[in-house]
N, C-alpha and C positions, 0 to 999 in steps of 0.2 A: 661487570654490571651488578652481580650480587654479592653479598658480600657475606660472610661468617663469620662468626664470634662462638667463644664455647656458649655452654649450655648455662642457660640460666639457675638451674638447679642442677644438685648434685645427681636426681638419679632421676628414669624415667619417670618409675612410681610417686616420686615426692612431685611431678609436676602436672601427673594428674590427678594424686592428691589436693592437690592447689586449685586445679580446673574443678573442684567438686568430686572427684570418680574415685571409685574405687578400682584397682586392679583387677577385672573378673576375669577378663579375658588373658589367655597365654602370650607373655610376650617373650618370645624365640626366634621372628622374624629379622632378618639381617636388612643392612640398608639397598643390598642385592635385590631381595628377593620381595623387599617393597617396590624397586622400582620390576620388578617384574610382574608382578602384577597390575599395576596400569600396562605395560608395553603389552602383557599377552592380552587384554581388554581391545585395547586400542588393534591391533590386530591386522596390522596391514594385509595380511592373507584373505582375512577374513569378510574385511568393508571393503577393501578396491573390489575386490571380484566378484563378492556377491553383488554389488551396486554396479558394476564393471556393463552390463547390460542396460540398464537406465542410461549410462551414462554415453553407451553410443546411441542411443537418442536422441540424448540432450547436447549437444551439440560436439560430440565425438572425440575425436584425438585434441582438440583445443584444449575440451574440458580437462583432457588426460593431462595434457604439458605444461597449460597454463594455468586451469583453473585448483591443481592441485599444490605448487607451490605457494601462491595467491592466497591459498587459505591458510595453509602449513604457516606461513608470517603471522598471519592474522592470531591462530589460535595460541602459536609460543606466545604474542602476549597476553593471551589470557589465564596460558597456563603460567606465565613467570607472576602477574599480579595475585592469583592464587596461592602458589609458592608462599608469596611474601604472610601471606594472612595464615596460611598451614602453622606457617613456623611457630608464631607465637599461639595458638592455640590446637596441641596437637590432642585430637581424641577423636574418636572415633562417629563421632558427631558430625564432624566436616561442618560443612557450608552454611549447616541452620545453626546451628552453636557457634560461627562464626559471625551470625548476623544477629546471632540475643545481646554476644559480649559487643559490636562495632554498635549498635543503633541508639542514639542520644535519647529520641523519645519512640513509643509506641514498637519497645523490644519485642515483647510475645508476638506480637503482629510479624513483624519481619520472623522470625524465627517462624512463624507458623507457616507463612509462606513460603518461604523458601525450603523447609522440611516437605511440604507436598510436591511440591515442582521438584526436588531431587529425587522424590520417592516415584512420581511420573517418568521423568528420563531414566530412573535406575530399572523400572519394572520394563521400560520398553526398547532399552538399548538390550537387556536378557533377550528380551521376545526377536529382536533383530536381528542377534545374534544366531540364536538357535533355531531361529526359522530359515535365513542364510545355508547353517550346516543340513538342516533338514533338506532343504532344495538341490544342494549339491550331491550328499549323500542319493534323492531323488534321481541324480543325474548319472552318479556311477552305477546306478543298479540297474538304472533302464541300459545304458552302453556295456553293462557286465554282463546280464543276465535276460536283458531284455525287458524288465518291468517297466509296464505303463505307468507315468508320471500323470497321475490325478489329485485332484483339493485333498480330495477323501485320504489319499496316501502319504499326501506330505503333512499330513495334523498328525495321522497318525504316527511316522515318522517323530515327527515334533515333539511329542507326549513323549517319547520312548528318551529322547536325547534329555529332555529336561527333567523327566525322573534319573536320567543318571547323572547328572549334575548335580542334581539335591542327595541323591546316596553320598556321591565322592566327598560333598563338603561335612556332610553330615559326620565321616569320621573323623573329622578335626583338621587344624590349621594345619599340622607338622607334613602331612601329604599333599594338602594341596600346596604349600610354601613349595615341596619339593616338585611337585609336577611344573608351576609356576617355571623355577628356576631352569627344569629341561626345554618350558617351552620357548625361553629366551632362544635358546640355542638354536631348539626348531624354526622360529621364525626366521634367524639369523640367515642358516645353512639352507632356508628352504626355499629362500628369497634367491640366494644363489645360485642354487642346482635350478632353478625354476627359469630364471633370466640367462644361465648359461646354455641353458640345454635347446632353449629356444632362439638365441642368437648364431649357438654352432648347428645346429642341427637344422634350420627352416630351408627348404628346399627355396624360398624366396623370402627377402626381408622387403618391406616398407621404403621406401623413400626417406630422407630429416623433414623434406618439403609435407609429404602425406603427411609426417607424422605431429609435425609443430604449426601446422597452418592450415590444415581441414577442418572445415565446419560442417555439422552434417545437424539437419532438424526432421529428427523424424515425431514429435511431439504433438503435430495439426496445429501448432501456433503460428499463423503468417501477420506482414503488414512490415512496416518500417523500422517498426520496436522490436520485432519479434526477434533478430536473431541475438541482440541480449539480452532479452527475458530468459530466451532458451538456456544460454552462457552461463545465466545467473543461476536458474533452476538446477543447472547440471554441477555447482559448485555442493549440490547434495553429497554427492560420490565422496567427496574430500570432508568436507563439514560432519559426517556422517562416521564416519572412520576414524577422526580424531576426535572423539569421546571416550569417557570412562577412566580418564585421568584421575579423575578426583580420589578414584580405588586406593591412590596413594594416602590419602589423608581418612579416609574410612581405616584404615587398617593399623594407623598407630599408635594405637593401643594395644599392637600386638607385634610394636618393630620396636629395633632398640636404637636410641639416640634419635628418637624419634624427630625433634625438633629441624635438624638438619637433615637426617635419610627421608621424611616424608616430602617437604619442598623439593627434593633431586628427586625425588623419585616421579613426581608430577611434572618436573621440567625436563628431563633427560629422558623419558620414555615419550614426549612429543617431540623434544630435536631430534630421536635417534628413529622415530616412526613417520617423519616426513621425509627424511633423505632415504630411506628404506622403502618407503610407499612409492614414491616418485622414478623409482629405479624399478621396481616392479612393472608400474604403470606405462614407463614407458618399452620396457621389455614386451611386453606382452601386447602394444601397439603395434611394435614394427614386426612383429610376427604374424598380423592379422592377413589371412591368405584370401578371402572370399568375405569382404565387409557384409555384406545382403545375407548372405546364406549362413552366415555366421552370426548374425542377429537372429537370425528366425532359425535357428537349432531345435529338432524338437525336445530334445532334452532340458530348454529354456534357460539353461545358462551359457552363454555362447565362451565363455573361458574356455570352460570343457568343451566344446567343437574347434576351439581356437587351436591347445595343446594338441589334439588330434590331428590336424589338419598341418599344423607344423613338424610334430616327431612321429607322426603314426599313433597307430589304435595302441598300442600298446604302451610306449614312452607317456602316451597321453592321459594313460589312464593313471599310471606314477606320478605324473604330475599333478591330478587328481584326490590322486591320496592324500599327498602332503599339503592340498590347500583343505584336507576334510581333518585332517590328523589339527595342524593350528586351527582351526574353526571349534572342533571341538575341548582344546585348550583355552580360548578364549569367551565361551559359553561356563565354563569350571569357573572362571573368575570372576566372570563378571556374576554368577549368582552368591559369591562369596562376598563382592563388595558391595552386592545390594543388601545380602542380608544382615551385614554391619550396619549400613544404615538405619535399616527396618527396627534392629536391634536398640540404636542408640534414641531414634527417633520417641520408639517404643518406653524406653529407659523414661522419659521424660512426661510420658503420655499424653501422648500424639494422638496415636489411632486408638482406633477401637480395640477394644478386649488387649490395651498394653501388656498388663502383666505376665499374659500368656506369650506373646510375641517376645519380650523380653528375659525369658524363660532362658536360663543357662546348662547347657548338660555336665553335670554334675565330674563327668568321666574325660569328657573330650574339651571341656573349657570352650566349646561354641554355642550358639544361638541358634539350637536346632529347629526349634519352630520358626525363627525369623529364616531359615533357609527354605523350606517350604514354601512359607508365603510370599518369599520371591519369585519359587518355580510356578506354582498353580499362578500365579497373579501374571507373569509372562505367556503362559499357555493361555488364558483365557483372552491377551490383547492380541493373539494372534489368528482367532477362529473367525474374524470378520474373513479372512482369505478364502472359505469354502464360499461365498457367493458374490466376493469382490477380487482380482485378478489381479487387481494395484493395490490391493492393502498394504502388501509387505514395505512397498514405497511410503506408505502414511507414517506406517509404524515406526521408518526412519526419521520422519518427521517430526514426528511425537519424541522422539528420545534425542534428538537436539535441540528444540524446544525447549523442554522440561529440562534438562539439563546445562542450556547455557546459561535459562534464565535463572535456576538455581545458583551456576556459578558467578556470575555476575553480580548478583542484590548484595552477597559481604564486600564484595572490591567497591560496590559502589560508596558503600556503607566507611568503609576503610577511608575512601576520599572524603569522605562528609570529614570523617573524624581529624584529621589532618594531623596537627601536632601532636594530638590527644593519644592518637594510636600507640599501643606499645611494641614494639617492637621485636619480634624473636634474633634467637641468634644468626638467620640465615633471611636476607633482607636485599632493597635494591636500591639501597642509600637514594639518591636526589632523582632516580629513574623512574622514581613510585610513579607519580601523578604523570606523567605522560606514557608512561605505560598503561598504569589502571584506565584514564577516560579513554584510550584506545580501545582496549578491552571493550568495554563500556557500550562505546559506539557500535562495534561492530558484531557485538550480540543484539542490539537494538536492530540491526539492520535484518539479520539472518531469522529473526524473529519473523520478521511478516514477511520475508519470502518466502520462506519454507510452509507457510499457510495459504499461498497463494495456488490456486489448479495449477495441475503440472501438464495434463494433456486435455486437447482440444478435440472435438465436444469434449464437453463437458459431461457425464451420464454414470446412471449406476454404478456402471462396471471402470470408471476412469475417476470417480470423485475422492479428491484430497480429503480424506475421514479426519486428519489431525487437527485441524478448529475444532471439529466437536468434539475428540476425545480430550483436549486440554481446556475445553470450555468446561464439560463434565464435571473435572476435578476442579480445576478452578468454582467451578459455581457449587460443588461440593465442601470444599472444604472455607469457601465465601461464609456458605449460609448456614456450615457450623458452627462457626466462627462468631457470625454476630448471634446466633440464637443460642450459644452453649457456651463457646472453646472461650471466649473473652474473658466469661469469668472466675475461670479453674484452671487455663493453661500459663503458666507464667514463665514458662522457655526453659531453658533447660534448670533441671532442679540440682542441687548439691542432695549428696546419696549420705553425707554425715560429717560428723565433728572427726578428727584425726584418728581417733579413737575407734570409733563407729566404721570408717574404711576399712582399719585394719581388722577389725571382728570379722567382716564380710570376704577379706581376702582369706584369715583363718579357717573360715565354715569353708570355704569351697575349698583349701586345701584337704581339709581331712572328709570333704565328701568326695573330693577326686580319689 
């Protein structure tokens, strides 16, 4: 289906040269350990389980068998149409410098929106992320040690995780590239020891029938429609989980042969995290020993009573670890790949007070300020959870959202352009256009379900918050837009004449 050709240019540098940029950032990353960091993002550990609770909900082992393959199709093609548009525009920019270069007329525009909607899904896939590890963590401590699981403890849990994610990036690529590269392994080995130990070891398995054909609604949604609204609502779990791909294309300005290892890297860490996810999910199905009692755990992640209740307190708690050990690898990353954007967005000026966001350290060749304001900017979308119970569900909401419809506006943009498009060396020859409007479609759809209420009543404590927090930015960055950004933003800027690049590559060598 795709297809490769060398490289258009002779070296990395000369072809982001060519995109405007100058080399600020260290490029040392292998095409390894680019697709490692989308796969450690994307995180099967991470979303099946933390979501793993909503989703026996929403309508239970279906959603596990069927609704996670269903989408696994669905998102390979949005990751391959993606792919196609990486290739020839590889920088660190991603999505919104893919939609300044594809859009015929009213470029700033497109770029300006799609730079916000990336910069929404990137702050709130962190916050899901590490709110996820905080909850679980929440769960080994109360079954280790006995601590009560309150709002109060899992923020503050939250704070502590997401200050050490902004330390870890802070001291540069070269460690988190290699953490990245361990946690390949760990997801790999973790998924196995996880899925074996619960197949040999469960004093009782499941049924295929329980496992591929129970529908369970425990959501308050009834009526005729209801049990596939519920179907639909629970395709969160999967939809959810497969995000943060894009890490691949934020980071190649800092991978080598970028043109080819960014496209693999966004497509092989979704093929190789849906047959990975899918093998967990249904592992950890047919182990379910007390469905009832094992939703309503009071530790409130029913995985952790699941492992227990199949290996014992103690296997249980092992297996435990290693979904808190990836969880915490996949929070490292994804604050790395939001703050490339933050960076590039910054670069261009985007946001507020750019130049300080865009601020490079001098010693570590990172974006230290943009690493920060990915952390604090995630801890704060996550404090709605001290007086709402289902926030942590919105804020999944929010970070598929914000980030399909980021991914989506350059592929759409790519079909406007048809013949016009140029082409990188790693492409999907005559597949473009019925891949891309696929794509298309089926971010158009997931769009206004995931904005739809998930449970019935409807009330404080049950209300879908992601309308208004993507309304928020949206109407944020709307009403900058026409009152300011229209007349100074003009999408991504060229940083100098050949000349001018290389001075700035020079300064920062002899200031590293």
């Amino acid at each position: 289906m795709a297809t490769v050709h060398e490289p258009r240019s002779g070296s990395d540098e000369q072809r982001l040269h060519e995109l405007g940029y100058a080399q600020e950032l260290r490029r040392r990353m292998s095409g390894f350990s680019n697709f490692a960091v989308s796969f450690t993002i994307i995180s099967v550990l991470s979303g099946c389980l933390t979501l793993y609770g909503y989703g026996m909900d929403a309508g239970g082992p279906v959603t596990f068998a069927w609704g996670w393959p269903l989408v696994g199709i669905m998102v390979t093609f949005v990751a391959l149409a993606m792919a196609e548009v990486c290739s020839s525009f590889p920088t660190a920019g991603g999505l919104y410098y893919w939609s300044a270069k594809l859009a015929k007329k009213n470029a700033p525009a497109w770029a300006w929106f799609t730079g916000w909607f990336n910069l929404l899904g990137q702050v709130a896939v962190t916050a899901g992320i590490d709110f996820g590890l905080a909850n679980f963590l929440g769960a080994y401590l109360n079954l280790a040690f006995g601590m009560e699981v309150t709002p109060g403890r899992i923020i503050i849990i939250y704070g502590i995780v997401l200050f050490l994610h902004g330390l870890l990036n802070t001291f540069g690529v070269a460690l988190v590239a290699r953490l990245n590269d361990i946690s390949v392994w760990w997801h790999v080995v973790g998924v196995t020891v996880i899925v074996g130990a619960l197949l040999l070891f469960s004093d009782h398995l499941q049924s295929p029938g329980f496992v591929f054909t129970t529908f369970v609604n425990n959501t308050g949604w009834e009526g005729g429609a209801a049990p596939l609204y519920v179907f639909l609502l629970g395709l969160l779990v999967a939809q959810y989980t497969l995000t943060g791909y894009d890490a691949s294309a934020h980071m190649t300005e800092e991978t080598q042969n970028a043109a080819i290892a960014g496209p693999r890297g966004i497509v092989n860490s979704v093929v190789v995290s849906v047959i990975a996810g899918w093998v967990l999910l249904l592992g950890v199905t047919f182990a379910i020993q007390n469905y009832t009692a094992e939703r309503a755990t009071p530790t409130g992640q029913p995985p952790a009573q699941i492992f227990i209740d199949a290996v014992g307190r103690t296997g249980g708690e092992l297996l435990l670890l290693i979904v808190i050990g990836a969880q915490f690898f996949c929070g490292m990353s994804s604050v790395t790949a939001n703050s490339r954007m933050i960076y590039a967005f910054s670069r261009d000026g985007a946001l507020p007070a750019s130049s300080f966001w865009h601020r490079i350290n001098p010693r570590t060749r990172t974006p230290t300020n943009s690493i920060w304001f990915a952390a604090v900017g995630a801890f704060l979308l996550g404090l709605p959870y001290l007086w709402n119970a289902t926030a942590y569900f919105a804020v999944t909401s929010i970070a598929v959202i914000g980030l399909y419809i980021a991914y989506v506006m350059p592929v759409f943009l790519r079909l406007r352009a048809g013949d016009d498009f140029q082409r990188g060396p790693w492409h999907l020859g005559r597949w473009s256009r019925p891949i891309g409007w696929t794509a298309v479609t089926w971010v158009g759809f997931i769009t206004v379900l995931f904005m739809l209420p998930q449970y019935y009543p409807v009330t404080r404590t049950t209300f879908n918050y992601a309308p208004i927090a993507v309304g928020v930015v949206l109407l944020f960055a709307g009403v900058w837009w026409l009152l300011s950004a229209r007349r100074w933003f003009t999408g991504p800027k060229v940083q100098g004449t050949p000349e001018e690049l290389a001075e700035i590559e020079r300064d920062l060598e002899a200031a590293g």
